[in-house]
C-alpha positions in Angstrom: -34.6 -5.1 -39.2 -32.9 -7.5 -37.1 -32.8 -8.1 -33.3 -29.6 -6.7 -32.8 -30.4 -3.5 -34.3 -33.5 -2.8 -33.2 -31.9 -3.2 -29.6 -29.2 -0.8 -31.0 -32.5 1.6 -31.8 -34.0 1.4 -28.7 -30.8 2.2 -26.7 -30.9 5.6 -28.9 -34.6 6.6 -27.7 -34.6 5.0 -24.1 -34.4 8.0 -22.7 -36.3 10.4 -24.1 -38.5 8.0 -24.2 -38.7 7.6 -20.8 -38.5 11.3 -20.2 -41.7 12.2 -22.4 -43.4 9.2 -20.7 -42.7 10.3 -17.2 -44.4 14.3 -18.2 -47.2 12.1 -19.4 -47.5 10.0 -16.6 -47.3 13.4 -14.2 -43.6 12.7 -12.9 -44.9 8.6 -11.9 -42.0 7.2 -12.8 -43.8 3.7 -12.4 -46.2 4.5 -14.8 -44.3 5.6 -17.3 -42.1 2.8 -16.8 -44.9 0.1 -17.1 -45.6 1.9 -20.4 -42.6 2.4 -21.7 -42.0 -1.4 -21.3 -45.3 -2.0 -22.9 -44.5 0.3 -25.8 -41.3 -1.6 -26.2 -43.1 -5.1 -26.3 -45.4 -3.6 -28.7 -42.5 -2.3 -30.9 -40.6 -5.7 -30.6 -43.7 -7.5 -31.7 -44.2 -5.4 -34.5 -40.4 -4.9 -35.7 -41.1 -6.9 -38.9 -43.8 -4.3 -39.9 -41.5 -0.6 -39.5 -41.0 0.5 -42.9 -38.6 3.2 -42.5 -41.0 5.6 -43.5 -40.7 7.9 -40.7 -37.7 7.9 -38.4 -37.4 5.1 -36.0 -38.0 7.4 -32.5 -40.9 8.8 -34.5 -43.0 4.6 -35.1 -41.7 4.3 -31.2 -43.1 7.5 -29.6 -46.3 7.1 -31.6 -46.7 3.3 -30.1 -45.6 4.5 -27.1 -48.0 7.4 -27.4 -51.0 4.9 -28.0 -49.8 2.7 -24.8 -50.6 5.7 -23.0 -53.7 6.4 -24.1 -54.9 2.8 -23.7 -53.5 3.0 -20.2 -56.2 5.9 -19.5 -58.9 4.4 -21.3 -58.7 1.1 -19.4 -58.5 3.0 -16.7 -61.3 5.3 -16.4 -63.1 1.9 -17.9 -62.4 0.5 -14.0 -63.4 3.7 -12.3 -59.7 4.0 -11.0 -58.2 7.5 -11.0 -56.3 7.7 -14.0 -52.2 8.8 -12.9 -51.1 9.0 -9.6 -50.7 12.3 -7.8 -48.0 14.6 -7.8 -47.5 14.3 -4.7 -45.7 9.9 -5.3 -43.5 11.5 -8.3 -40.5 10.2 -8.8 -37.8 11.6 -10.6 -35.1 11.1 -12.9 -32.0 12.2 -10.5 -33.4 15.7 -9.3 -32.3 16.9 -6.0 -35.4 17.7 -3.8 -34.4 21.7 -4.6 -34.2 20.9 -8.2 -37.9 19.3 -7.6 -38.8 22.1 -5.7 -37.8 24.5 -7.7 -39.9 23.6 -10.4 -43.0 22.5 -8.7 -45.1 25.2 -10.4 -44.2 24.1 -13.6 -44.8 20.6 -13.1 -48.4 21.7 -11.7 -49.0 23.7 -14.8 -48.1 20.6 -17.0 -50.0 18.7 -14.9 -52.7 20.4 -15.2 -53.0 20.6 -19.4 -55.2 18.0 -21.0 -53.5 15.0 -22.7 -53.6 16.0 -25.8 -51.8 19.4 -25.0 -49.5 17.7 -23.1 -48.1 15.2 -25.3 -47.8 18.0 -27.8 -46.0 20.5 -25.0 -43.4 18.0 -23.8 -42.6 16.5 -27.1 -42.3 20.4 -28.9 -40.5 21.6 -25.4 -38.7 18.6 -23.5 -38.0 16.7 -26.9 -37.4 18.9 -29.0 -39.3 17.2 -31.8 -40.7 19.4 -35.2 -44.0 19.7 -35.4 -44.4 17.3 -38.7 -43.2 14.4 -36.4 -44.9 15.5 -33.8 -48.3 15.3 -36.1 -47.0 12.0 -37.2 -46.4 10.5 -33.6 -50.3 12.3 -32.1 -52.1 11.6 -35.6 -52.9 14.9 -35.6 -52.7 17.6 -38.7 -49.6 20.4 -38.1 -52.4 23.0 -37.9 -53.8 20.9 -34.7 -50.5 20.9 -33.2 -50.0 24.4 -33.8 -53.3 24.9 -32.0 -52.9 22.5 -29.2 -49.0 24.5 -28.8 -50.7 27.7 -28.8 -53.3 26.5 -26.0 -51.0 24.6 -24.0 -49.1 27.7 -23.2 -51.5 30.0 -22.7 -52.7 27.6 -20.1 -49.2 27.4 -18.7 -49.1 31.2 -18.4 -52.3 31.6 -16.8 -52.0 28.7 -14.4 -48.4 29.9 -13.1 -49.6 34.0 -13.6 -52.4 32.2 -11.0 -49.8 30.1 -8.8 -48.0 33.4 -8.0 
């Protein structure tokens, strides 16, 4: 793969790249920055290795997925809370009554562990199969299916709750 097309690539998956990294991140749109740049690094560095095996967007959401997860294991190794709180989101162009308007969900989302997460907004906000969505998280499709299936009952019970 050459520069010039992976930069091509890139430009395909910046933003839903950014937009799965900022559900991560809880809406910190600094965070998910920092670690989409560091993903992007990552995949620069390592453009020599992608075999075409998968789809490009699914060997850049999987390093990008990893970036995360370093992120929060680094940082629970300093004792610093891990993402910032809801409260410094923000977002990609929302008015504050689009925000508003779907505070509860962000909440709920929020509130899912980061496995279910990953698997929610990729499924939900990407729109990705489950097969790549095993590929990206490592995970077997019957763990996706689970982690889909527990992710929104937590969403319904956290927003039945919020009511």
């Amino acid at each position: 793969m050459t520069r010039e097309q992976f930069i091509d690539l890139v430009k395909q998956e910046q933003e839903p790249l950014r937009r799965f990294l900022l559900g991560l991140c809880n809406g910190n749109a600094f965070e998910a920055d920092d670690i989409a740049q560091e993903a992007l690094v990552r995949a620069y560095v390592a453009m020599g290795r992608f075999e075409g095996r998968s789809r490009f967007s699914t060997w850049l959401f999987r390093i990008a997925y990893n970036c995360f997860f370093d992120k929060i294991k680094s940082a629970s190794r300093a004792s610093v809370e891990t993402l910032s709180p809801a409260a410094e989101r923000v977002s990609g162009g929302e008015t504050p009554d689009e925000q508003f308007r779907y505070q509860a969900l962000y909440r709920a989302i929020d509130a899912l562990s980061p496995d279910e997460k990953a698997v929610i907004l990729l499924f939900y906000m990407e729109d990705r199969p489950i097969l790549e969505i095993a590929k990206i998280t490592s995970l077997s499709v019957s763990a996706i299916k689970s982690r889909l299936h527990r992710g929104r009952l937590h969403l319904k019970n956290f927003l039945e709750n919020e009511e």
